[in-house]
Each structure stands twice: as structure tokens, then as C-alpha cells.
N, C-alpha and C positions, 0 to 999 in steps of 0.2 A: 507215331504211337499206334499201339494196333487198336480197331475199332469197338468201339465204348461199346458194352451187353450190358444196360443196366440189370437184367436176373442176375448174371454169373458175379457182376460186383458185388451186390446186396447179399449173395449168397457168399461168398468170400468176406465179405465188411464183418457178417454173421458168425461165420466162423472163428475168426481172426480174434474178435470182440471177448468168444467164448471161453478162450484161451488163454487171452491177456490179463481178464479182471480175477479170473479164480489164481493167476499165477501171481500179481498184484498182493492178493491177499495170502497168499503164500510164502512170498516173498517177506512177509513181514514177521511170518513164522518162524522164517529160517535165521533171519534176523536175531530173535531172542532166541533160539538154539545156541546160534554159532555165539552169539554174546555170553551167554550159559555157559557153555561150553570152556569158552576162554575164561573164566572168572570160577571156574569148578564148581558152577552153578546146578541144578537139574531145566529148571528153564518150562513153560509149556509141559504140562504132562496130565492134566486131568480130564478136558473137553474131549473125550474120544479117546480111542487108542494112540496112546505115545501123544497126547494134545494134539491130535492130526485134526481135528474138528474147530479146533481155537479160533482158524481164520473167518468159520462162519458162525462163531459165537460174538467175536468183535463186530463182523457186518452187521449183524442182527441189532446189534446196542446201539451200530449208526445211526440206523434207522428209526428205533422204536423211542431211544434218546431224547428229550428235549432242546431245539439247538437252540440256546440264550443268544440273543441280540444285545450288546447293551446297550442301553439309551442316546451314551455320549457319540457311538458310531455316526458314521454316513452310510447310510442304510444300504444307497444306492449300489455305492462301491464295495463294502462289506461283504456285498453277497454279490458280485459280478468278482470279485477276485477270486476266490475259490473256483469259480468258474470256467475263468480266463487261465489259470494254472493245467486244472484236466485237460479243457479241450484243447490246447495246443500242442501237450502230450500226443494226445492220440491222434491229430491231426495230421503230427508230424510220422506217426507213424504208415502213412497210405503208401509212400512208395520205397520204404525199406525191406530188401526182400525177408522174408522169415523163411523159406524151402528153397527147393532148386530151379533154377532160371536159364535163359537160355537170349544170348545176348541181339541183340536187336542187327541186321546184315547191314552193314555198312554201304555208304553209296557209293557206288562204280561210276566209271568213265564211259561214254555214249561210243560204243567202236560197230561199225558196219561189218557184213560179211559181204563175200562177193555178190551174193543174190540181191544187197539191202536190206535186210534183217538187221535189227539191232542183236545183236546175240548178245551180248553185256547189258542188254535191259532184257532180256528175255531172262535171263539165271539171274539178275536183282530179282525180279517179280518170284520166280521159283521161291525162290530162299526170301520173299517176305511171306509168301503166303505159307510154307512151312514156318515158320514163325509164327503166325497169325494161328497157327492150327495148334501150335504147342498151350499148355496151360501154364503157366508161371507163378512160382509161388511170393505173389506181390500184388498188393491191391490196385495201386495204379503204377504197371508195366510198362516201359517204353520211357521213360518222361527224362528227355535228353537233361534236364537241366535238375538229375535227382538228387544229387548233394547239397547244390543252391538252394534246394527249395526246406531241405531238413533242415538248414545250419539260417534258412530268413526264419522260418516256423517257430524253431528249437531257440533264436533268439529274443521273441517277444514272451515267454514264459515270463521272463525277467519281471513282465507290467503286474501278472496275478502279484509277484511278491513285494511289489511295489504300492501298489493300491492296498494292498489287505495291512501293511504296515502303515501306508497314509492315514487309510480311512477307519483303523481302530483309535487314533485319539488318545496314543500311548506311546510313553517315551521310549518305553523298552522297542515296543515295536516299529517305531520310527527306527533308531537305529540302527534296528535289522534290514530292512529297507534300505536303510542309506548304504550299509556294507554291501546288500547285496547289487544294489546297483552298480556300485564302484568294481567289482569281484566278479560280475559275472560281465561286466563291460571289459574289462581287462582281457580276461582268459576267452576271451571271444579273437583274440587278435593273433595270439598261439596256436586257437585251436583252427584257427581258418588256414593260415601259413603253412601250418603241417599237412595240411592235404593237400596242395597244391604242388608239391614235387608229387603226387600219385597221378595228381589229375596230368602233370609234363609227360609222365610214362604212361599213363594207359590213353592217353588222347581222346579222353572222353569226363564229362560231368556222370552219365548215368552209372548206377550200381552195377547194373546186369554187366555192362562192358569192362568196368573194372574188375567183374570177378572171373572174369574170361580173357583178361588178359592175364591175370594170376594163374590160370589154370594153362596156360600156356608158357609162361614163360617165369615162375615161381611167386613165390610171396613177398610183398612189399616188405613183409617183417624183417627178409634179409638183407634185401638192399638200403631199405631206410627203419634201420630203428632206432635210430634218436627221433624220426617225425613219428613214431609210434608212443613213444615216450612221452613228447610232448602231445598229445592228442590225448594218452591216456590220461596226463593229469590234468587236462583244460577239461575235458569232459567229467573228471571228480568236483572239479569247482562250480563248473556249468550244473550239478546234480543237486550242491548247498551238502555232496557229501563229507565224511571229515578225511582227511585234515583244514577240510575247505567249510566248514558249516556255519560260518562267522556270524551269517544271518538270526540262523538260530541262536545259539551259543549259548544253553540252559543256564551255565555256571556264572554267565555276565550278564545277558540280558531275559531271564526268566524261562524264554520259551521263545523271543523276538518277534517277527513278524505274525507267529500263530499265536502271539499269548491271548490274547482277547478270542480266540478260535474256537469252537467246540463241537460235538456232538457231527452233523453229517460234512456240516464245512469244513472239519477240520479233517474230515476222511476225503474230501477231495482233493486238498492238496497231497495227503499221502498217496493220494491215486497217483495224481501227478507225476509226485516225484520217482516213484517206483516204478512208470510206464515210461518215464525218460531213461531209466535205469537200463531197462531192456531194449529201449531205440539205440541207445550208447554202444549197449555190451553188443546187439546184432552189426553196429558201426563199426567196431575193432574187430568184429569180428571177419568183416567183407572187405572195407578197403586195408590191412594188413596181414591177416590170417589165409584168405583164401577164399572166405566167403565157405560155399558146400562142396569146395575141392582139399583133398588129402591125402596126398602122394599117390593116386590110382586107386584109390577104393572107394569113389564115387564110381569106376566104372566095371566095377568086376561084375553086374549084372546088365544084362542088353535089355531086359523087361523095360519099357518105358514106365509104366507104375510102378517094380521095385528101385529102378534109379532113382524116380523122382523122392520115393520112402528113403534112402540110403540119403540120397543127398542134403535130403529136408532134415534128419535126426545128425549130421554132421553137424550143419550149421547150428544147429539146435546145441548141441551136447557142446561149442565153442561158445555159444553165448552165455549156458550154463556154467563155466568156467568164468568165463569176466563175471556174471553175477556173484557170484560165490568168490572172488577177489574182491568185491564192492565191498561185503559182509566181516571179511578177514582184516580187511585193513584199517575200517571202523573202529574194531577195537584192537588194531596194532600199532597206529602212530598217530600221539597226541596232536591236539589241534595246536594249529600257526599263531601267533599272535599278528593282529591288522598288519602290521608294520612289515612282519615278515612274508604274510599274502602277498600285497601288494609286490615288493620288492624282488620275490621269487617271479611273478608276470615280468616285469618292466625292465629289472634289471639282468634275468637270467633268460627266461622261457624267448621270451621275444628276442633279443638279439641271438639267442642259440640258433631261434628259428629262421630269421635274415639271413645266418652265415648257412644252415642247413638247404634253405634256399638256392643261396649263389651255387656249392657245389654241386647242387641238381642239375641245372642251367649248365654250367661247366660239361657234366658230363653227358646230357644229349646234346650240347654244342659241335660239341666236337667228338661223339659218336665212340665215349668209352667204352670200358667194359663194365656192366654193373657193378663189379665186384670192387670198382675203383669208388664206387657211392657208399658203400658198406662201409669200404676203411675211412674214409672219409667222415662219417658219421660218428666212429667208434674214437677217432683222434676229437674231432667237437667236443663229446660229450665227458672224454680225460682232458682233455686242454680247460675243458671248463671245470673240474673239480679242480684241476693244480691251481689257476688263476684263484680261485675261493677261495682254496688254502690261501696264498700268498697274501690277498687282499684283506683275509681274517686277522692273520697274523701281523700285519704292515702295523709299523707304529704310529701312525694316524687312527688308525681305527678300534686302538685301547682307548680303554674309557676315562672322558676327562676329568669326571668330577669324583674327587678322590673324599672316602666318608671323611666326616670333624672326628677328631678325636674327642667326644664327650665325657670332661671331666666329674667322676659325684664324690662329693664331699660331703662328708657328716658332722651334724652338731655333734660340737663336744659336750 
């Protein structure tokens, strides 16, 4: 890892922060647009021009709001789960890059010259300290072990919705809680599987290396997009977005895990969940898309500060895409029913992901050509809708219990 500045972090953390909580609250904006929008609504339009002001009419109401406790709570946990939701959001976000990066020099073999000179640690040392000298756009740079640390981080969110459903003392919100444990335990097993044919190709855990070896040798999206697939939707369930919101699920269980929730506690889980939205959308966006690479137009300028601008508003204008997919599909496809979540993880995502797996394995085994991972991918993901068909339609799996015929008969 290159050597710790605590100024240039804190001034980085600052930044970064600045960014993320106004887009947060924007994001929520865009939300009831795009909802509007869809439902031939107007939506937002009086707090400012075009309702552009709305998201800091809502903060303001966090704030000035009374947050009710009610009595029957566990105080303790009450107000440590709202907690435990944000900060592991943000947390998780310190070593996903948001701009453009520059991968960390990989280690060389110890070769002598005739003099005794190591000349192969002499050009490692060159090219870490050109490294060391570049600025990166990632709060904590270097950190071999960058996906492991998102996806342990990105995992304990789970506790905020877990505790805040224990410890309101409500049936609705227990429920939600139960779903979301079982829901996001599940889609945790998909969405880990699916990275690991990226991590077989780029031979590395960190981002910066994964998006440098895309930028070298194309985008994961074309050689593996069924594990794109599946990562996209384990990171929709991982979000509590829908088709995946079970926890929530207004229409069955009130409001679920946040019913008992109000006023600034109930703005920190939506912090929450909106700041995992953008760790997600930046996640598909680097190990599958390219990260701040785009067929040569990261480098049509040699300026080191307009590269780094060009590369940074790439990545950016890619995550802005995934977000704006988050918002579209909310209200385009109705939510699952439990039975059908569940069954989509266990029975479809996960073994798609084993068999997507082995033919990874397969093909740096024996040193294909990627393009043999692609079709491979594209036969999984039809092999699996014909078998669905068939399994739908199989005479086992029409339904056994056929209605009574209920006879009414009338007084004469």
C-alpha cells in the first residue's frame, strides 16, 4: 500500500463525503420523478425551481422533526441500528475507486546484472515510486484485499435491519427482519461466486488491478455476462430494493423493519441504503464495465489533470447509469412473493453460478480463448430458461388441489 498522509486522506474523506450525502439526498429526488414520471404523475415541483430544493426541504424536517421513541422499544438497540446501517455504508465505501487510478506495479523476480546490480528491483522501486507520486481517485489505494473487504463490510449491514426489527417490539417489524436475514444471507452466496471467475482473470482481489486489466485486455461484461447478471441481481436484493424489498413490503407488513422508525432515524437508514446504492452502481461499474476505461477516450488527452477529469466523469456518468436502472426497475417489475425470492437464490442463481464457475476454471485451465467464456455463458443463461420452461410445465408441478365445487341452493 502506498504510505498513509493523514492530510491528503482527511482531505479526500472531505471531499468524497461532500459528494455522496447531497447525491444521497438527490437520489431521492430522482426517485419520485422517475416514480412521477412512470405513473403520469407531475411529482416534486414546488420547493425551488422544478422541486430542485425538495431534497434540502426533506433534510431540514430530519432535523428540526421530533424523533418519537416508543416506550415498548429497547432503547439501546433502537438507536444503534439506524446507526449500524449508515456507517457501514460509508464504511464500505473507503476503498472503491470513484475517479481514475492507476494500478499498483506488480512484484518482479530478483535477476542480477553482470556488475551485481539487481536491475529488476531497481525498475520495481522506479515504478512504485511513480505510483506513490500519482494521486488516485480512492480513499484507501493499494489495499490488495479490496473486494474482500467491500463484500465482509457490505455484509454486516444486514445487523442495522436486523436489530431495528428485533428491538422495535413489533410484529410487522420482526418479520421484516426475519425476511431480511434469510434474503440477504441467500443472495450473499450468488453475489460472492459471481466475482470470483473476475478475480480467476484479473489475478488480483484489488480494484485498481481489476480495472487495468480491463483496460487492457477488454471488459468482463463480454466475456462473463451471465456473472454480471447475477451480481446485478444479488446486489438489488443485497439494497432491500424491489423486486427484492420483502423486508419492507408496505402492502404486507406496514412499513416492516422501519415501521416503528421516524423523523432523523428513519433518514439514516435511507442514507444507508441509498450510499450502498452508489457503492453497487460504482461495483458494476469497475469489475464489469471497465471501471474509467472506454474504448480510448480516457486517453485522448496526455494532461495528467485533464486524464484524471476525463476518467473520473467516465466512471461517474457509468454509475449514473446503474443508478438511474435502480429507479426504472422500482417501478417496472412487481415485487416476488417470499417463496419465489428465496427459490430464485437456491434454486436458480446459485447453481447457475457453480456451473458459471467450473467453465471459468475450464477456460484458464487450459488457456482458451475468452471468447469460449462468452458463449459459454450465453448457452447457461438459455439452458436455464428452456429447463424452467420444462420444469413449469412438467406434470408434477400443476397444482394439486383442485377448487370444491360449491353448491347454493335456495329456500323455496
Amino acid at each position: 500500500m502506498p504510505e498513509f498522509d493523514i492530510l491528503t486522506t482527511l482531505i479526500v474523506i472531505a471531499c468524497v463525503i461532500a459528494v455522496v450525502m447531497p447525491l444521497v439526498g438527490y437520489l431521492t429526488l430522482g426517485e419520485r420523478k422517475v416514480s412521477a414520471w412512470i405513473q403520469d404523475r407531475v411529482g416534486p415541483n414546488r420547493v425551488g425551481p422544478l422541486g430542485l430544493l425538495q431534497p434540502l426541504a426533506d433534510g431540514g424536517k430530519f432535523f428540526l422533526k421530533e424523533a418519537p421513541i416508543p416506550s415498548h422499544v429497547d432503547k439501546v438497540f433502537y438507536l444503534l441500528a439506524p446507526a449500524v446501517a449508515m456507517a457501514t455504508a460509508l464504511i464500505a465505501f473507503a476503498v472503491v475507486p470513484w475517479g481514475a487510478t492507476v494500478a499498483q506495479p506488480a512484484p518482479v523476480a530478483m535477476t542480477a546484472t553482470m556488475d551485481g546490480k539487481p536491475s529488476a528491483l531497481e525498475q520495481y522501486e522506479a515504478s512504485q515510486k511513480k505510483y506513490h507520486d500519482t494521486f488516485n481517485g480512492v480513499i484507501v489505494p493499494g489495499l490488495d484485499i479490496g473486494i474482500l473487504y467491500v463484500f465482509a463490510i457490505g455484509s454486516l449491514a444486514v445487523y442495522g435491519v436486523i436489530l431495528g426489527g428485533w428491538s422495535s417490539d413489533n410484529k410487522y417489524s420482526l418479520l421484516g427482519a426475519l425476511r431480511s436475514s434469510a434474503q440477504i444471507i441467500s443472495y450473499e452466496i450468488p453475489l460472492g461466486m459471481s466475482v470470483v471467475g473476475v478475480v480467476l482473470f484479473a489475478g488480483t482481489l484489488n480494484l485498481e488491478g481489476i480495472i487495468e486489466w480491463q483496460k487492457q485486455h477488454g471488459w468482463f461484461m463480454f466475456y462473463q455476462p451471465l456473472a454480471f447478471l447475477l451480481f446485478m441481481t444479488s446486489v438489488y436484493a443485497e439494497c432491500n430494493r424491489l423486486p427484492f424489498d420483502l423486508p419492507e413490503a408496505e402492502q404486507e407488513l406496514v412499513g416492516g423493519y422501519l415501521t416503528e422508525y421516524g423523523s432523523l432515524n428513519f433518514g439514516m437508514f435511507m442514507l444507508g441504503e441509498y450510499t450502498h446504492m452508489i457503492t453497487t452502481s460504482l461495483l458494476m461499474s469497475i469489475l464489469f464495465f471497465g471501471g474509467w476505461s472506454f474504448f480510448g477516450l480516457e486517453d485522448v488527452s496526455t494532461s495528467p489533470l485533464w486524464g484524471f477529469v476525463i476518467k473520473t466523469l467516465i466512471l461517474l456518468a457509468k454509475m449514473g447509469f446503474f443508478l438511474t436502472l435502480y429507479l426504472l426497475i422500482r417501478w417496472t417489475i412487481p415485487r416476488f412473493r417470499f417463496d419465489q425470492l428465496m427459490g430464485l437464490a437456491w434454486k436458480v442463481m446459485i447453481p447457475l453460478a457453480l456451473l458459471h464457475l467450473l467453465a471459468t476454471m475450464l477456460v484458464r485451465q487450459f488457456s482458451l480463448p475468452n471468447v469460449v467464456l462468452t458463449v459459454a455463458s450465453v448457452a447457461l443463461f438459455v439452458g436455464a430458461g428452456v429447463v424452467g420452461l420444462m420444469v413449469g410445465t412438467a406434470p408434477n408441478n400443476k397444482p394439486r388441489r383442485v377448487a370444491a365445487k360449491v353448491e347454493v341452493t335456495t329456500a323455496s
